[in-house]
C-alpha positions in Angstrom: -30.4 -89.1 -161.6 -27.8 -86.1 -161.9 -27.3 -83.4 -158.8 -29.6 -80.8 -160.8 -32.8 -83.7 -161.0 -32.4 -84.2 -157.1 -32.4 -80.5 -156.1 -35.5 -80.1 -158.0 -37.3 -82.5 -157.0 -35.7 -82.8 -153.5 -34.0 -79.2 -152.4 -37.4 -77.3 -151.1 -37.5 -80.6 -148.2 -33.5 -80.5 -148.1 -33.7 -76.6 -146.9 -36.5 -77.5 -144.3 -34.6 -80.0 -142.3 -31.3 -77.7 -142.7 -33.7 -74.8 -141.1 -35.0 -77.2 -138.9 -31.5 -78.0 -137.0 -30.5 -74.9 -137.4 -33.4 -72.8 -136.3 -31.7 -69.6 -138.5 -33.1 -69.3 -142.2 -29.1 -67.9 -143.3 -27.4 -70.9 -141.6 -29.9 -73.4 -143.3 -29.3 -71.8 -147.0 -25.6 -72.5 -145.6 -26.0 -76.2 -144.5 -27.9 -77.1 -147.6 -25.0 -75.5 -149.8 -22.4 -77.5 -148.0 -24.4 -80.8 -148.0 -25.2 -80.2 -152.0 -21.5 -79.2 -152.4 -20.3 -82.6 -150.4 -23.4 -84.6 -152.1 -21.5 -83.3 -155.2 -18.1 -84.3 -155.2 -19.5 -88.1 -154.0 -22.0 -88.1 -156.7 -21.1 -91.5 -158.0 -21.8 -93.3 -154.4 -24.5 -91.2 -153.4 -27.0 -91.7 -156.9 -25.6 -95.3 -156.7 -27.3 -95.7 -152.7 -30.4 -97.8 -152.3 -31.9 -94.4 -150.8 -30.0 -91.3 -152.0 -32.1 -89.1 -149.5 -30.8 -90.9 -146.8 -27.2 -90.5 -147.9 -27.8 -86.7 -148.1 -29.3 -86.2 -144.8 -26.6 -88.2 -142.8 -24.4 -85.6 -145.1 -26.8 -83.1 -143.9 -26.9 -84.2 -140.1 -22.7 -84.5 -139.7 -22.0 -81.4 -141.7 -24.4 -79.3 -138.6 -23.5 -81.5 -135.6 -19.3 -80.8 -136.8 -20.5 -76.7 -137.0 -22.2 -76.9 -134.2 -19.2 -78.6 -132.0 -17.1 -76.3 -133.9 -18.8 -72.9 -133.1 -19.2 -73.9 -129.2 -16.6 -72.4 -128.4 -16.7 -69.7 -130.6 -19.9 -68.0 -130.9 -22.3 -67.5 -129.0 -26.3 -66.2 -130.5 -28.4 -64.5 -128.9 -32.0 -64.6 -128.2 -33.3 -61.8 -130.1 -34.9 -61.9 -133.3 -36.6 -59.2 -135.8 -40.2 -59.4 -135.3 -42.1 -61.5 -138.3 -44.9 -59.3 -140.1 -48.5 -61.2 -139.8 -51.7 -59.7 -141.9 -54.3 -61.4 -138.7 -54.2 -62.5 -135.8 -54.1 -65.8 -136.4 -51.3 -65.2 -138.4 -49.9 -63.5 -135.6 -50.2 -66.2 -133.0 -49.3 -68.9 -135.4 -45.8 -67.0 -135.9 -45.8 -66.3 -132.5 -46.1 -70.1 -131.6 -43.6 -71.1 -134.3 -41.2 -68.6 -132.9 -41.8 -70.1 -129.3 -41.4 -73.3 -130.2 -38.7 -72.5 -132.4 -36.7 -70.7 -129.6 -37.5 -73.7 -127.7 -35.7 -76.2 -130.3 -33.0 -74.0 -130.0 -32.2 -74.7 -126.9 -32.3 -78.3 -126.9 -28.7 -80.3 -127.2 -27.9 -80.5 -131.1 -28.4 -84.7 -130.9 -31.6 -84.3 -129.0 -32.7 -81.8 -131.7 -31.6 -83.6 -134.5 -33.3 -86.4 -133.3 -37.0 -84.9 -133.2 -36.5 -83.3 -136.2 -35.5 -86.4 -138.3 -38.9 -88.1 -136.5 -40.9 -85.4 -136.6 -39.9 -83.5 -139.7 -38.4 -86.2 -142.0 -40.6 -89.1 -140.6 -37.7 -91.8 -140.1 -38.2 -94.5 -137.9 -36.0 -95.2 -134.8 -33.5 -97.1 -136.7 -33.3 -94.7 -139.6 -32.4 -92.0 -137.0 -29.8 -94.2 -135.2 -27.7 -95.0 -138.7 -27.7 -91.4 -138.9 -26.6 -90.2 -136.4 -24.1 -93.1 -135.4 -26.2 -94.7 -132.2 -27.9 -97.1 -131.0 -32.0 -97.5 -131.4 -32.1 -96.7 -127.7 -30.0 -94.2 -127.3 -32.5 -92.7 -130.1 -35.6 -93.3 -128.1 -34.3 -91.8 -125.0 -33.6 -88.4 -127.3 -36.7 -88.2 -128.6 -38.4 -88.7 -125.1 -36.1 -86.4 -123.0 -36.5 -84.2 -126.1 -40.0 -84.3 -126.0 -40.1 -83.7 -122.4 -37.7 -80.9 -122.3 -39.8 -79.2 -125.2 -43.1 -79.4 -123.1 -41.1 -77.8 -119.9 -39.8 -74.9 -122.5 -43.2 -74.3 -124.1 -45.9 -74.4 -121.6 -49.1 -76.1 -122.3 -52.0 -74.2 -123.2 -49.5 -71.5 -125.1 -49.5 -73.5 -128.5 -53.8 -73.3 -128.4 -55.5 -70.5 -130.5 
């Protein structure tokens, strides 16, 4: 499979977990360039992998954990966001609810966040997670728990219900 087959068939799911740990539609356009660009010049080892879509999400996962400890000290974003257009009100509390919880993600630690988005969002099991991002199953487990249980503190119940 060349680099042009696997964006095609891949990119669209590529962009979502880029937007997913990165909670900003511009910085995941920017992620998924640099992982494609990277993916690129290691083409040879990454179509030869047993599972080339895990070699591009651990490409993925290290290129935004490296920004992210990068920009720490650097930048700092801020809270507000242009309002999202909805047609209905159901429309207009989904967005609403996908903002909260998306605000919510945002504040999580960037391993903790990665973490429930590669369970959540790209399905991978404990020890998929833990090759990717360089830790032990455990260590894993307790992310996606304190993750979990930070999330519900940040998003009260009853707020996600229609």
């Amino acid at each position: 499979m060349e680099l042009e087959e696997y964006v095609q068939a891949r990119g669209r799911a590529l962009l979502g977990l880029a937007w997913l740990l990165t909670g900003n539609h511009h910085a995941a356009e920017d992620l998924t360039q640099a992982t494609l660009t990277k993916a690129l010049s290691r083409w040879h080892l990454v179509s030869a992998a047993a599972d080339p879509d895990a070699y591009i999400r651990r490409i993925c996962v290290n290129l935004h954990l490296s920004w992210v400890r990068r920009l720490a000290s650097r930048e700092r974003p801020t809270a507000d966001r242009p309002d999202e257009v909805a047609t209905s009100t159901a429309e207009f509390d989904a967005v609403g609810h996908r903002d909260e919880l998306g605000r919510a993600l945002s504040r999580l630690r960037p391993r903790t966040r990665a973490a429930l988005v590669l369970r959540y969002y790209a399905d991978l099991d404990d020890q998929a997670i833990a090759d990717l991002l360089g830790v032990k199953r455990a260590t894993v487990r307790s992310l996606i728990h304190r993750g979990l249980h930070d999330l519900r503190a940040l998003v009260p119940e009853g707020s996600h219900e229609s």
